[in-house]
N, CA, C and O atoms as a GROMACS GRO file, in nm:
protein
  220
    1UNK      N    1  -0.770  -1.156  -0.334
    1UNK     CA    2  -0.648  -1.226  -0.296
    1UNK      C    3  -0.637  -1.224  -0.143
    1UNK      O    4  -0.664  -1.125  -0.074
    2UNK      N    5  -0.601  -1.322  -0.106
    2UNK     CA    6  -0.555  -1.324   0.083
    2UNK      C    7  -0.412  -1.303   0.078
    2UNK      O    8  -0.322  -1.344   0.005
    3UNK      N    9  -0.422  -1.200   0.212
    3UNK     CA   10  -0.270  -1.159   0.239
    3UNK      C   11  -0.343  -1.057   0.364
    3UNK      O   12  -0.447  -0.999   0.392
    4UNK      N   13  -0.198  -1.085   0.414
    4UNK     CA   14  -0.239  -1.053   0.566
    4UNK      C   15  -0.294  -0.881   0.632
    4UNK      O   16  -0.310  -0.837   0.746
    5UNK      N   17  -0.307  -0.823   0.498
    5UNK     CA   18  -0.345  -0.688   0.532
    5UNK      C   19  -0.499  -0.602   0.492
    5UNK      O   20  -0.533  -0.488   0.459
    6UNK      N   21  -0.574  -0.762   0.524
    6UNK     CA   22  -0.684  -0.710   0.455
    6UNK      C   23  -0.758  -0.561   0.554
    6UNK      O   24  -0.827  -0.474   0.500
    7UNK      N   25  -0.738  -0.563   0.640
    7UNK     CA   26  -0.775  -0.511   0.750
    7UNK      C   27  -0.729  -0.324   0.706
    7UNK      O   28  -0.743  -0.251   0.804
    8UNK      N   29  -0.688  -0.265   0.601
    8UNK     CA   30  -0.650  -0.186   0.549
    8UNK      C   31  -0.700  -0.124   0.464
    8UNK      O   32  -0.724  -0.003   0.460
    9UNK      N   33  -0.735  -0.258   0.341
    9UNK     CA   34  -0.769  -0.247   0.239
    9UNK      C   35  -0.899  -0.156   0.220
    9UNK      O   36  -0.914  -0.111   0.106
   10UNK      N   37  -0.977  -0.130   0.298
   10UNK     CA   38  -1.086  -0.038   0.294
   10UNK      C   39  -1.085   0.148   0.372
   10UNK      O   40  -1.157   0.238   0.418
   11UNK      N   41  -0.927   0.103   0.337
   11UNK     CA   42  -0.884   0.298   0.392
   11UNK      C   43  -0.879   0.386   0.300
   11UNK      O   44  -0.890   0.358   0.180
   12UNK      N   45  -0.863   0.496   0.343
   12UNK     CA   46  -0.840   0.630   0.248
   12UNK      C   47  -0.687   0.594   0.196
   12UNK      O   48  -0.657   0.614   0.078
   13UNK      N   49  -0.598   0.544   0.284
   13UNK     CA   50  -0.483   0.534   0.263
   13UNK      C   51  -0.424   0.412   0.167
   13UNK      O   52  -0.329   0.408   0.088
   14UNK      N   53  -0.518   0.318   0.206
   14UNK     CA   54  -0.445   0.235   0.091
   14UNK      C   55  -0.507   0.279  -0.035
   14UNK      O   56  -0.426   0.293  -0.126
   15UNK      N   57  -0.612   0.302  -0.061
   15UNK     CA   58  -0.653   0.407  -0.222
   15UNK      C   59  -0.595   0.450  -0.240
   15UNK      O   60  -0.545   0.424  -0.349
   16UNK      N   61  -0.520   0.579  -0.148
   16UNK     CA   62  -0.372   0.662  -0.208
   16UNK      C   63  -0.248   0.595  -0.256
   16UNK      O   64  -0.173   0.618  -0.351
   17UNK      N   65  -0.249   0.517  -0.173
   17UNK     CA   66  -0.126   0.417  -0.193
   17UNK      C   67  -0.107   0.336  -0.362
   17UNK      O   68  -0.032   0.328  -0.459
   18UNK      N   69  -0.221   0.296  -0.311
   18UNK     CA   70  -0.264   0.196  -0.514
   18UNK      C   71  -0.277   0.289  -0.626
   18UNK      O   72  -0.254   0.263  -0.744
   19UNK      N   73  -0.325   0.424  -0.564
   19UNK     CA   74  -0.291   0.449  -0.718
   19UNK      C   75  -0.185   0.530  -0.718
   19UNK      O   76  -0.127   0.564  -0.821
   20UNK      N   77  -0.154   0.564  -0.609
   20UNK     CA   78   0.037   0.633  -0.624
   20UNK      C   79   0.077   0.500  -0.715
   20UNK      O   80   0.104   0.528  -0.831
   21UNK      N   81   0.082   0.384  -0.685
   21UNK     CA   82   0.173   0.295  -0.734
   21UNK      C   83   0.152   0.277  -0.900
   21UNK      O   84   0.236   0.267  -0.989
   22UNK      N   85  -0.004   0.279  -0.906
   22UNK     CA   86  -0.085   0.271  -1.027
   22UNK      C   87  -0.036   0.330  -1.132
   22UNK      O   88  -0.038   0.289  -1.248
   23UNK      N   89   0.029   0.476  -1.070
   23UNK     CA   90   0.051   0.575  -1.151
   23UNK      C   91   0.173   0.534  -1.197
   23UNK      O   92   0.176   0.506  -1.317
   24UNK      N   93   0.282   0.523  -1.130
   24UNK     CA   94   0.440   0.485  -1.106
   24UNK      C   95   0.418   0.376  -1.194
   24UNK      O   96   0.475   0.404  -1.299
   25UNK      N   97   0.363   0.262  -1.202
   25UNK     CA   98   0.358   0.138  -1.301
   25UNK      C   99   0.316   0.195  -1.421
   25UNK      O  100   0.385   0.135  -1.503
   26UNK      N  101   0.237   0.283  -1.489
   26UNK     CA  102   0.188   0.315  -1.607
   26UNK      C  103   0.287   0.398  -1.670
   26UNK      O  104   0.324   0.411  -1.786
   27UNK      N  105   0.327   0.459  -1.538
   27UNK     CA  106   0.424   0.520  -1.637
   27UNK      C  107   0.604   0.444  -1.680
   27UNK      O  108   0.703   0.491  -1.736
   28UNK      N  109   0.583   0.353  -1.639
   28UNK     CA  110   0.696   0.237  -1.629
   28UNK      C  111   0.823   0.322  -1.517
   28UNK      O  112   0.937   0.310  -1.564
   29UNK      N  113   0.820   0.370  -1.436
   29UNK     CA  114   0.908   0.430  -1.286
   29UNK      C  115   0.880   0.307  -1.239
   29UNK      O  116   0.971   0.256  -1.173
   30UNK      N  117   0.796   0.252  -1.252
   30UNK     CA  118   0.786   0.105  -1.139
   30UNK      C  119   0.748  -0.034  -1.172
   30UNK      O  120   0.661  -0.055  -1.256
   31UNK      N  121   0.803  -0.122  -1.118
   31UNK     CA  122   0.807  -0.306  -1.190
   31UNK      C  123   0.792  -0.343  -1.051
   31UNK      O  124   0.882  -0.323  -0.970
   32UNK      N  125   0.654  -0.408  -1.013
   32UNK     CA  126   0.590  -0.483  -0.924
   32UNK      C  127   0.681  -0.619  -0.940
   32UNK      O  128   0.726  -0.678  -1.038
   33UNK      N  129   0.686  -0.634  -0.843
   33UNK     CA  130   0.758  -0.834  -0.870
   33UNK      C  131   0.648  -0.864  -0.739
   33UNK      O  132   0.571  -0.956  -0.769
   34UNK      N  133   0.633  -0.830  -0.654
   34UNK     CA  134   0.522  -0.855  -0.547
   34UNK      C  135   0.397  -0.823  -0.624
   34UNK      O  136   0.374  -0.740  -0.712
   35UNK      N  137   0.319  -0.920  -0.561
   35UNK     CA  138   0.160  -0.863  -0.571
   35UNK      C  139   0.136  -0.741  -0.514
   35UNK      O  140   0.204  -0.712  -0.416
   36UNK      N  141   0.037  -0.646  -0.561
   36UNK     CA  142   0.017  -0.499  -0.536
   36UNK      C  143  -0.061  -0.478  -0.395
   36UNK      O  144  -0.089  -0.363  -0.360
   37UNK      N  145  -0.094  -0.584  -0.318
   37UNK     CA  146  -0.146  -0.605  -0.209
   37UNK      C  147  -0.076  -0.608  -0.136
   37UNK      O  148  -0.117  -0.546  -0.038
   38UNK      N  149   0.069  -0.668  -0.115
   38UNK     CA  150   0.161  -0.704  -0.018
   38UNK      C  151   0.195  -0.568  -0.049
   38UNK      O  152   0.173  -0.490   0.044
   39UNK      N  153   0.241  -0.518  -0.152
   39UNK     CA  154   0.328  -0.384  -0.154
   39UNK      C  155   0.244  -0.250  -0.075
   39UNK      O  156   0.300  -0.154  -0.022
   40UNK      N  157   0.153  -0.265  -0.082
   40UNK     CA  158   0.035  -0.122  -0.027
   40UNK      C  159   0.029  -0.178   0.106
   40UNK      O  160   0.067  -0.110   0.202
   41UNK      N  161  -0.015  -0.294   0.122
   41UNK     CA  162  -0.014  -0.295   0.256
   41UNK      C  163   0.075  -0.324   0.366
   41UNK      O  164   0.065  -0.310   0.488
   42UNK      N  165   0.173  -0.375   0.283
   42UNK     CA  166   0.348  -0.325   0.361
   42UNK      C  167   0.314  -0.164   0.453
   42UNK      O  168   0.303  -0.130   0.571
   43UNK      N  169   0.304  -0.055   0.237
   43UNK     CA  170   0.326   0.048   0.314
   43UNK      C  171   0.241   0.099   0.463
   43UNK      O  172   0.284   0.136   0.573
   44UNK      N  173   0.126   0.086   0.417
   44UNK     CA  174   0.010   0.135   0.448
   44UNK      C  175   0.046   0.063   0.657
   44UNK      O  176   0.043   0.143   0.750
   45UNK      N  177   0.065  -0.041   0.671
   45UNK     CA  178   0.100  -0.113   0.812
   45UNK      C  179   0.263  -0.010   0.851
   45UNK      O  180   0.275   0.026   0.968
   46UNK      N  181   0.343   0.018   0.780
   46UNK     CA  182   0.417   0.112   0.754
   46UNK      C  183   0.425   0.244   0.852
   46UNK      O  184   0.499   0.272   0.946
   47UNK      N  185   0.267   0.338   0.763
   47UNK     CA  186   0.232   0.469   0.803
   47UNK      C  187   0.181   0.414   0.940
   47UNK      O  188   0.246   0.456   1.035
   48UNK      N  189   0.064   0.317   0.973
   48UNK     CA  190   0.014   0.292   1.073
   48UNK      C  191   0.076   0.332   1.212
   48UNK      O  192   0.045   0.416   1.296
   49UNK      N  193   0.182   0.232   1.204
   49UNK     CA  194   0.297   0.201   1.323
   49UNK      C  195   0.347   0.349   1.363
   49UNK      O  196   0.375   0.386   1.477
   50UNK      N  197   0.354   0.433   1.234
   50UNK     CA  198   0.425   0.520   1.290
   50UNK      C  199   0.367   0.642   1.311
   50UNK      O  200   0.429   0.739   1.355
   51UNK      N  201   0.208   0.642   1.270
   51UNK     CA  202   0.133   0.726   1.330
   51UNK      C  203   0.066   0.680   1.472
   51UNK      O  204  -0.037   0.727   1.522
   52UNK      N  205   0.122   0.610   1.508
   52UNK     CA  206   0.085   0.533   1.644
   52UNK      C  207   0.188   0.598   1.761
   52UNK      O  208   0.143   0.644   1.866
   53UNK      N  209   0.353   0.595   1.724
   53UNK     CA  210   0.411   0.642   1.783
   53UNK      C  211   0.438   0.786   1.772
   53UNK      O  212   0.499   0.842   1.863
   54UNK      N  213   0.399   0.851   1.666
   54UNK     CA  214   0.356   1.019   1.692
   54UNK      C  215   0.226   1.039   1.773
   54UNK      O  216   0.210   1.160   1.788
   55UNK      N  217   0.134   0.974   1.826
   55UNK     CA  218   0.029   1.001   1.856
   55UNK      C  219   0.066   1.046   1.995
   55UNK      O  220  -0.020   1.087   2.073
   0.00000   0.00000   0.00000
């Protein structure tokens, strides 16, 4: 799928991210209405920013 965070998609962090969510959806805690791409890489651009300004 294209969406603007492909640039992510091959981190340690978005793996954590997808299956944190993975988990949260199976166990029904969570109802995606976004594609699971926009949502991880929301977060994931998220952590980025703000490990940028702790740095």
């Amino acid at each position: 799928m294209n969406h603007p965070y492909k640039k992510y998609e091959k981190t340690v962090i978005w793996n954590s991210v997808w299956m944190a969510i993975e988990d949260l959806v199976e166990n029904n805690d969570l109802e995606e209405l976004t594609p699971r791409e926009y949502i991880v890489g929301s977060i994931c651009e998220k952590i980025a920013e703000e490990k940028k300004l702790n740095d």
